[in-house]
C-alpha positions as CSV (number, residue, x, y, z in Angstrom):
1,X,-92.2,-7.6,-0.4
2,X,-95.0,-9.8,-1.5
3,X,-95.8,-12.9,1.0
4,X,-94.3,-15.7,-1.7
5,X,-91.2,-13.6,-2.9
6,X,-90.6,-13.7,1.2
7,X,-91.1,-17.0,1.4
8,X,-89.1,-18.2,-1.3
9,X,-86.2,-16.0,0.0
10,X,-86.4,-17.7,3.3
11,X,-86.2,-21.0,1.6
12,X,-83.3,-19.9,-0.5
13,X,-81.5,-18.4,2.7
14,X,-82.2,-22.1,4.4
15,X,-80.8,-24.1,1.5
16,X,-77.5,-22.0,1.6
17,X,-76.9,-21.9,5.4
18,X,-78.7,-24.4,6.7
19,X,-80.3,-22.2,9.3
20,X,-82.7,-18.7,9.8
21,X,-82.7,-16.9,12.6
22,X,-86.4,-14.6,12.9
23,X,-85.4,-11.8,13.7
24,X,-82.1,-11.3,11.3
25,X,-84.4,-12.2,8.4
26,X,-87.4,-9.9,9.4
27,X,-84.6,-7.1,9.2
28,X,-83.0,-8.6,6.3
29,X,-86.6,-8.0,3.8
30,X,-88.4,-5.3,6.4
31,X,-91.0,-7.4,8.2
32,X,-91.9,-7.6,11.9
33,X,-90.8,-10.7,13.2
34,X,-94.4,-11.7,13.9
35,X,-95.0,-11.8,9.8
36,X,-91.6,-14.1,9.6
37,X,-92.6,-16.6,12.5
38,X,-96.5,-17.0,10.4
39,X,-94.3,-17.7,7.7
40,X,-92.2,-20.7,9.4
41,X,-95.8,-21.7,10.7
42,X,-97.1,-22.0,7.2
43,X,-93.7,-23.4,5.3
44,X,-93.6,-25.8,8.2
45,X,-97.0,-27.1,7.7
46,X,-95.7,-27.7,3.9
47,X,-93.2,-29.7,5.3
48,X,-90.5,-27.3,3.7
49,X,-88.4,-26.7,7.4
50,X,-88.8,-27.3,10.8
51,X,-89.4,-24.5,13.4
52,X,-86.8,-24.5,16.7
53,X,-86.0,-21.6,18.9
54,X,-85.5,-18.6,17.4
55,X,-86.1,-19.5,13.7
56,X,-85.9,-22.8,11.8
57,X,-83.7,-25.5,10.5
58,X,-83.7,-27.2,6.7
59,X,-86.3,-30.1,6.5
60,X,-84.1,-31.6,3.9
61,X,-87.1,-31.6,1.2
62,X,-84.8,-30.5,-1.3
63,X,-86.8,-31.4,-4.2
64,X,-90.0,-29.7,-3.1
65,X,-88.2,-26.8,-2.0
66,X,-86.5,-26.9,-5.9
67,X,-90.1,-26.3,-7.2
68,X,-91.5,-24.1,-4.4
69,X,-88.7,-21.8,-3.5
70,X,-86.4,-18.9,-5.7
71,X,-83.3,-20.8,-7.0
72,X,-80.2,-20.9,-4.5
73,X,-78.3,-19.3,-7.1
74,X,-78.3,-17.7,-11.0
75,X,-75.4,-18.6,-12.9
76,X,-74.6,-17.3,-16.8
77,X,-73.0,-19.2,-19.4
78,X,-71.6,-17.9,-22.5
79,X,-70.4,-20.5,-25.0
80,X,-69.8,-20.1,-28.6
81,X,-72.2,-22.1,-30.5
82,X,-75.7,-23.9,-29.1
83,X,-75.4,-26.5,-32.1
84,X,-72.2,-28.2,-32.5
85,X,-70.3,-29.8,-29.6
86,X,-71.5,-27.5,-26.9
87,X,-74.6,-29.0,-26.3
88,X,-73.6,-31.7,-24.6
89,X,-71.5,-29.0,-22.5
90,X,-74.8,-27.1,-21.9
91,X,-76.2,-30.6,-20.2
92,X,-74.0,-31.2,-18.2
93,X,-74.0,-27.7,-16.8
94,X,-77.7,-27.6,-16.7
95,X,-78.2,-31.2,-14.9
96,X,-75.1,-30.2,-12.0
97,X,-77.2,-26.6,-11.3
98,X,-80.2,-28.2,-11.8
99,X,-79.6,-30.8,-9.2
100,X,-78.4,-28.0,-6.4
101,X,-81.7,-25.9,-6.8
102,X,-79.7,-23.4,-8.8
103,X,-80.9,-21.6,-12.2
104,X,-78.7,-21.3,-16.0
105,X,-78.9,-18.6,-18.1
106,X,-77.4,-19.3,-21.5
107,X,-76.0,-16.7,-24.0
108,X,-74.1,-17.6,-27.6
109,X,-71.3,-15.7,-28.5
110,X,-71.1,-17.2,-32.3
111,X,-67.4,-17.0,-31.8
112,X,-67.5,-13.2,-32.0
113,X,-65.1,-12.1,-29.1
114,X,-67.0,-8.6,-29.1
115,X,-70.0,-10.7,-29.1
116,X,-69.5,-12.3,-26.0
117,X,-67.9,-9.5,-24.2
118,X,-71.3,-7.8,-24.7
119,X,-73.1,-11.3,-23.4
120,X,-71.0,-11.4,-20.4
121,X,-71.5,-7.3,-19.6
122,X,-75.2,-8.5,-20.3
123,X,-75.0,-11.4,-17.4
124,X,-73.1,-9.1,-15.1
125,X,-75.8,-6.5,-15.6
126,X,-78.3,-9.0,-14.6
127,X,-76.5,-10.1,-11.2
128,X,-75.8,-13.4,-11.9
129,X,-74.2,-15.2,-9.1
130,X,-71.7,-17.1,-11.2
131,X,-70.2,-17.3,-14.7
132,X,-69.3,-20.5,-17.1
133,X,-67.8,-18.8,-20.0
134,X,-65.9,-20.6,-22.6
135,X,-64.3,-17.7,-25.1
136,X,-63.4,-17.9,-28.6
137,X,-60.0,-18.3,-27.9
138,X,-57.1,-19.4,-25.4
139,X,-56.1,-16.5,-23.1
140,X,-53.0,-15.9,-24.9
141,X,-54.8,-15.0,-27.6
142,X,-57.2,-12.5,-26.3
143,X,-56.3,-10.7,-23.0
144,X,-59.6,-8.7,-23.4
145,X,-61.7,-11.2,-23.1
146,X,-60.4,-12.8,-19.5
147,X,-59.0,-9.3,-18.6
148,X,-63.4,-8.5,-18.3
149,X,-63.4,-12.4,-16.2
150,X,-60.8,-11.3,-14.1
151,X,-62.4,-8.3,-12.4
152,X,-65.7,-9.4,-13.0
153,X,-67.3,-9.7,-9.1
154,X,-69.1,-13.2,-9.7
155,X,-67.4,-16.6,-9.1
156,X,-66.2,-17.3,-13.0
157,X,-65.1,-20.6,-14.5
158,X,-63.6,-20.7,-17.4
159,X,-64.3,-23.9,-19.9
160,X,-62.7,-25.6,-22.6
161,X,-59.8,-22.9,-22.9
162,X,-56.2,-22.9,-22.0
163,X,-54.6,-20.1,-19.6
164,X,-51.5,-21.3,-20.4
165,X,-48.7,-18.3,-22.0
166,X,-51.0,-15.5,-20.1
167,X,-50.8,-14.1,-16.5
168,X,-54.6,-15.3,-15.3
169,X,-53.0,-18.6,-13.3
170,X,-53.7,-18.2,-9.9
171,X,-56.5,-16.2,-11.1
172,X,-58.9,-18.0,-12.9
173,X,-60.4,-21.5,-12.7
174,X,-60.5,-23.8,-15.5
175,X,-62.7,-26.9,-16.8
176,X,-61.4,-28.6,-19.7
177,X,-60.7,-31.4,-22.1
178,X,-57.4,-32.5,-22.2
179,X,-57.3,-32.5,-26.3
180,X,-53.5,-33.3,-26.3
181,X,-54.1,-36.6,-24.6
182,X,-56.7,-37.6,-27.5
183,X,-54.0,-36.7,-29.7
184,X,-52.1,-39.1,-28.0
185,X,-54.5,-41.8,-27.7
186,X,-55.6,-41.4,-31.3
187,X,-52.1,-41.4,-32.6
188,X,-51.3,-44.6,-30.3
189,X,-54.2,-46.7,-31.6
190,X,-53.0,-46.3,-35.5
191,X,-49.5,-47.2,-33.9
192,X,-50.9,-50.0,-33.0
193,X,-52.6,-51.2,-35.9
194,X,-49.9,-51.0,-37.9
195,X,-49.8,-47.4,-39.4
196,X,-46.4,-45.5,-39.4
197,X,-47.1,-42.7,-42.2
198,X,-49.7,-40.3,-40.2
199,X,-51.5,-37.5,-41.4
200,X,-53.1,-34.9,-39.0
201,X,-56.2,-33.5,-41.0
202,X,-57.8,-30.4,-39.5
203,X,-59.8,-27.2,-39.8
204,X,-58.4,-24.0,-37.9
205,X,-59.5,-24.0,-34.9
206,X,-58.9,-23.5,-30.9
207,X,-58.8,-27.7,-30.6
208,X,-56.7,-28.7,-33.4
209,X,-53.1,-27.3,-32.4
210,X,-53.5,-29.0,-29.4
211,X,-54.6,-32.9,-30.5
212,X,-52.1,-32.4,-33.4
213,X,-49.3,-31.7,-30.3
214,X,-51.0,-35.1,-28.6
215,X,-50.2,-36.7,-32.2
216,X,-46.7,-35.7,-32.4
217,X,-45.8,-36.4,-29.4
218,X,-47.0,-40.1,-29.5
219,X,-45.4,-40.5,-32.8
220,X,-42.6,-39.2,-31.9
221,X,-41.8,-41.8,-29.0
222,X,-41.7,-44.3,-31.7
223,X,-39.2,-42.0,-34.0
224,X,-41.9,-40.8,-36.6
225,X,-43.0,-37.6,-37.1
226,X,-46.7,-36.3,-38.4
227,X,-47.7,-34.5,-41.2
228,X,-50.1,-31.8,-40.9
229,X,-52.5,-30.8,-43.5
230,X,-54.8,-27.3,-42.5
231,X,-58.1,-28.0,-43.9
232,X,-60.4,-25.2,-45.7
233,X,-63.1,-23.8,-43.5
234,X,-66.5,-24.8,-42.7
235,X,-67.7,-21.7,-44.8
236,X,-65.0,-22.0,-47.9
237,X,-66.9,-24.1,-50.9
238,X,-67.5,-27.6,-51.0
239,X,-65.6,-28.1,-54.2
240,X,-62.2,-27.0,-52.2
241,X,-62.7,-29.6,-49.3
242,X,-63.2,-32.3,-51.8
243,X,-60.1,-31.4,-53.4
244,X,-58.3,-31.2,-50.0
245,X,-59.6,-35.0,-49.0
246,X,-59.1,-36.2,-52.7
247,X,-55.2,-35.1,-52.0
248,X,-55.3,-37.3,-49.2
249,X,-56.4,-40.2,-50.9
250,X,-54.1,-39.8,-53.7
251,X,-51.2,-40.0,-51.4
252,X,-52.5,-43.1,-50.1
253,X,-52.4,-44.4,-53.2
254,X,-49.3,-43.4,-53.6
255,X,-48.0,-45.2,-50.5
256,X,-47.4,-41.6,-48.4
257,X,-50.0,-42.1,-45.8
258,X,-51.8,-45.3,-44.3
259,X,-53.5,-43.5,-41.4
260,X,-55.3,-39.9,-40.9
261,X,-56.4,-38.0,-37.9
262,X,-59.0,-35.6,-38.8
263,X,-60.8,-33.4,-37.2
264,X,-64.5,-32.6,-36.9
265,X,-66.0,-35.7,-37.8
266,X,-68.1,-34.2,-40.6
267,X,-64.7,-34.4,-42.6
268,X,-64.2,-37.3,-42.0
269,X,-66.9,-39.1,-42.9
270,X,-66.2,-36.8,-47.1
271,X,-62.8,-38.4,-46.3
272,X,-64.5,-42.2,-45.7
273,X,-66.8,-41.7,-48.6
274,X,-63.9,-40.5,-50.8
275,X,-61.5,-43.6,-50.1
276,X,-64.0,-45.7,-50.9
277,X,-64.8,-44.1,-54.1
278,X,-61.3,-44.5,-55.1
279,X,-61.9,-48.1,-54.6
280,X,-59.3,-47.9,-51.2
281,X,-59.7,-50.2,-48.3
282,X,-60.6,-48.6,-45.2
283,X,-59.0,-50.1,-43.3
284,X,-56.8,-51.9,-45.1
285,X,-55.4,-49.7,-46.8
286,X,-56.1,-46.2,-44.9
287,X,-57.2,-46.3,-41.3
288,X,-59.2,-42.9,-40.0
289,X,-59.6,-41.7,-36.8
290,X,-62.4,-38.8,-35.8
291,X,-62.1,-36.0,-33.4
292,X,-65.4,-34.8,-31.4
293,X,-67.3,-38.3,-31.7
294,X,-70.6,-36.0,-32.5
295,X,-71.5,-38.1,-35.4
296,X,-68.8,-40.4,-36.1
297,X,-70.8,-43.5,-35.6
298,X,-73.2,-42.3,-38.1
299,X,-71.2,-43.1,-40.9
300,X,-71.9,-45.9,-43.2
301,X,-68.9,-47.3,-42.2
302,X,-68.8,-46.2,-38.7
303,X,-65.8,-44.2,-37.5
304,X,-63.5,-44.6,-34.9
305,X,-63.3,-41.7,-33.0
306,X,-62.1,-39.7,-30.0
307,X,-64.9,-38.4,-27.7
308,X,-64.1,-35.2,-25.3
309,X,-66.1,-35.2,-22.5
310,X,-68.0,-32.8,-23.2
311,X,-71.2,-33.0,-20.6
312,X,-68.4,-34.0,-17.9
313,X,-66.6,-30.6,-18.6
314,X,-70.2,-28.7,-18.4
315,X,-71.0,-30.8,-15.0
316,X,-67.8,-30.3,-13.6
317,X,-67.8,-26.8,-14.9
318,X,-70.9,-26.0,-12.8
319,X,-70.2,-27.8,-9.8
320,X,-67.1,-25.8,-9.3
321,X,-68.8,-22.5,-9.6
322,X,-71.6,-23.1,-7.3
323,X,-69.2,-24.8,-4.8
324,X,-67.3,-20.7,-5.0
325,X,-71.0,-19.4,-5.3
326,X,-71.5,-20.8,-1.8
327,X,-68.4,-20.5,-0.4
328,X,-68.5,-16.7,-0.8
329,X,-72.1,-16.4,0.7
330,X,-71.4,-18.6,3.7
331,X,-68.5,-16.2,4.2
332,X,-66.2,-19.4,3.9
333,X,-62.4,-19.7,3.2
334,X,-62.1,-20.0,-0.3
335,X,-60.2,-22.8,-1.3
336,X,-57.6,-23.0,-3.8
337,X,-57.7,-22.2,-7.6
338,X,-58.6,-25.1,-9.8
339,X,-57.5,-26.6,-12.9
340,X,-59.1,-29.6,-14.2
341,X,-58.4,-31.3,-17.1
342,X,-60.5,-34.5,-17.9
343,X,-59.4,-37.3,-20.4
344,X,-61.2,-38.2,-23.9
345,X,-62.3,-41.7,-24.5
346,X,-61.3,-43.3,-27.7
347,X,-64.3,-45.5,-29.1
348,X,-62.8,-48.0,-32.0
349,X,-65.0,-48.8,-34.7
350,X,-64.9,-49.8,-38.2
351,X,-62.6,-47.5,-39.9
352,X,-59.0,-48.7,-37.9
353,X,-58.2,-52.5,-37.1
354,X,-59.1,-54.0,-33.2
C-alpha cells in the first residue's frame, strides 16, 4: 500500500472511531508497526491527530482531514431525473455527506425501472457504503425493484416513495414528502378564499394520487367533493394540453369551477395564460394553485404554489444513511427503522386571494 493511501485510511479509521491503535492498523494494511508510528509522527505534525500511548486520538480538524484524508464513507444515489425536481434532492444529499467527510455517487434511472436496477447492481458492484434510491414507483407497484434494496448488503434509504400495501415495513427506511398534506393545505387555502367548486388538474404520475387524496380529504371536511381531470403527458402534443386547459376554462365560464389544483407547475402557468386569454379574472374569477413550486413564481402573474421539501428530503435522506453507515462499522446496535415524512410549505402569491 502506497504511503498516502495509508495515511488516508488511518485518517478515515480515526474519523469513524474516534481512536487507532498501532499495532491493529499495521496488521489491518500489512505494515510494521514502526511504518505506522512514522506515520502518526508525520499526520501529527499536520495537526491531523494527536499521538497517546499505543496509537492516536482524533485532533478534531475535521475540515482539513475532509481535504487530506479518503472520504469516511461512499454512498450511491439513484433518482430518476437530474433536471426536474430532484435537483434540489441531489443538494441536500450532497451538502449532509459533504459535511460528514463522506463522498456521493449519482446515477439517473430516467424512470426506467430496468434502468435503475442496472444503476443500483452498478453501485453495489462498486462497494458503495450506502444507498439513497428513489424508484420509479411506490413499492406496491414494483416488488422488483425494493425486492434488489432489501437484500442488498449496504445501509439503503429509500426517498420520495411509499412502502405502504407491500411487505418491506420493518425493512426498509424511508425519506419523504408528505404529498397528501399539500393536498390538504392547497385545498384548505381555496376553501378559504372562497372557492367551493375544485378541480384537481394533473399529469400521471407517482405524486398526483396522493395530493389529489390531500384534496379530497380537505374538501370533504367541508361536504364537497373534487373533481379530477388526468392531464395528457409531458410527451403527448401541445395542441392536446391546450385543449385540456381550454376545457378548464370553459367550465369556469360556465360557473362549474372557481378553483384548480394542478400539478407540475409548467401547466399551470398554460392554464394562467389561458384564463387570461379568455379575458377570466385570476383570481377573481378562478383561483390556481401549483404543485412542485419549481417555477411557479416565474409566472407573469406569479403562482401560488405548494413547495415539497425537496433538499430537506435529500438532507435528511443522507443523514439517515450515514448515521446506519456508522452504526454498522462501529459495530453499534442499530436502532430502529425509520419513516420520515416532512411537510410542504404553501407559498401564496398572486393567482388565489390573501
Amino acid at each position: 500500500m502506497l504511503p498516502a493511501d495509508r495515511r488516508a485510511r488511518l485518517l478515515r479509521e480515526l474519523r469513524i472511531h474516534g481512536t487507532v491503535r498501532t499495532e491493529g492498523f499495521a496488521m489491518d494494511v500489512g505494515a510494521s508497526g514502526m511504518t505506522i508510528r512514522r506515520d502518526l509522527v508525520d499526520l501529527e505534525r499536520a495537526g491531523l491527530l494527536h499521538r497517546v500511548h499505543g496509537g492516536a486520538v482524533a485532533a478534531g480538524a475535521a475540515d482539513e482531514m475532509s481535504r487530506s484524508s479518503a472520504p469516511v464513507a461512499t454512498i450511491g444515489m439513484v433518482v430518476p431525473s437530474a433536471t426536474y425536481y430532484f435537483p434540489d434532492v441531489i443538494r441536500g444529499a450532497r451538502a449532509a455527506l459533504g459535511a460528514a467527510g463522506a463522498r456521493l455517487i449519482l446515477a439517473v434511472s430516467d424512470y426506467s425501472a430496468v434502468r435503475e436496477r442496472e444503476q443500483i447492481t452498478r453501485l453495489l458492484s462498486r462497494r458503495v457504503d450506502g444507498l439513497l434510491v428513489t424508484p420509479t414507483v411506490h413499492a406496491a407497484d414494483d416488488p422488483a425493484t425494493y425486492e434488489l434494496l432489501a437484500t442488498a448488503a449496504p445501509a439503503v434509504v429509500v426517498l420520495e416513495r411509499s412502502l405502504d400495501h407491500s411487505r418491506w415495513h420493518g425493512t426498509l427506511d424511508t425519506v419523504r414528502c408528505d404529498h397528501e398534506v399539500g393536498g390538504v393545505l392547497a385545498a384548505e387555502h381555496l376553501l378559504a378564499t372562497g372557492c367551493t367548486r375544485v378541480l384537481v388538474a394533473a399529469r400521471s404520475s407517482t405524486t398526483a394520487p396522493l395530493v389529489g387524496a390531500g384534496v379530497t380529504r380537505a374538501l370533504a371536511a367541508a361536504g364537497l367533493q373534487p373533481e379530477v381531470l388526468v392531464l395528457p403527458p409531458a410527451q403527448a402534443p401541445a395542441a392536446a394540453l391546450q385543449e385540456a386547459l381550454q376545457g378548464v376554462v370553459d367550465r369556469c365560464r360556465a360557473g362549474g369551477v372557481d378553483g384548480v389544483v394542478v400539478i407540475p407547475d409548467e401547466v399551470a402557468i398554460g392554464l394562467v395564460d389561458a384564463a387570461e386569454d379568455a379575458r377570466l379574472r385570476v383570481p377573481g374569477d378562478l383561483a390556481v394553485v401549483a404543485y412542485d413550486d419549481e417555477v411557479a413564481a416565474l409566472c407573469a402573474t406569479p403562482l401560488t404554489a405548494v413547495a415539497p421539501p425537496r433538499r430537506e428530503v435529500g438532507y435528511s435522506g443522507a443523514r439517515l444513511c450515514l448515521d446506519r453507515v456508522m452504526s454498522r462499522l462501529r459495530a453499534s446496535t442499530p436502532g430502529a427503522w425509520s419513516r420520515i415524512e416532512l411537510s410542504p410549505d404553501l407559498r401564496i402569491r398572486s393567482t388565489t386571494r390573501d
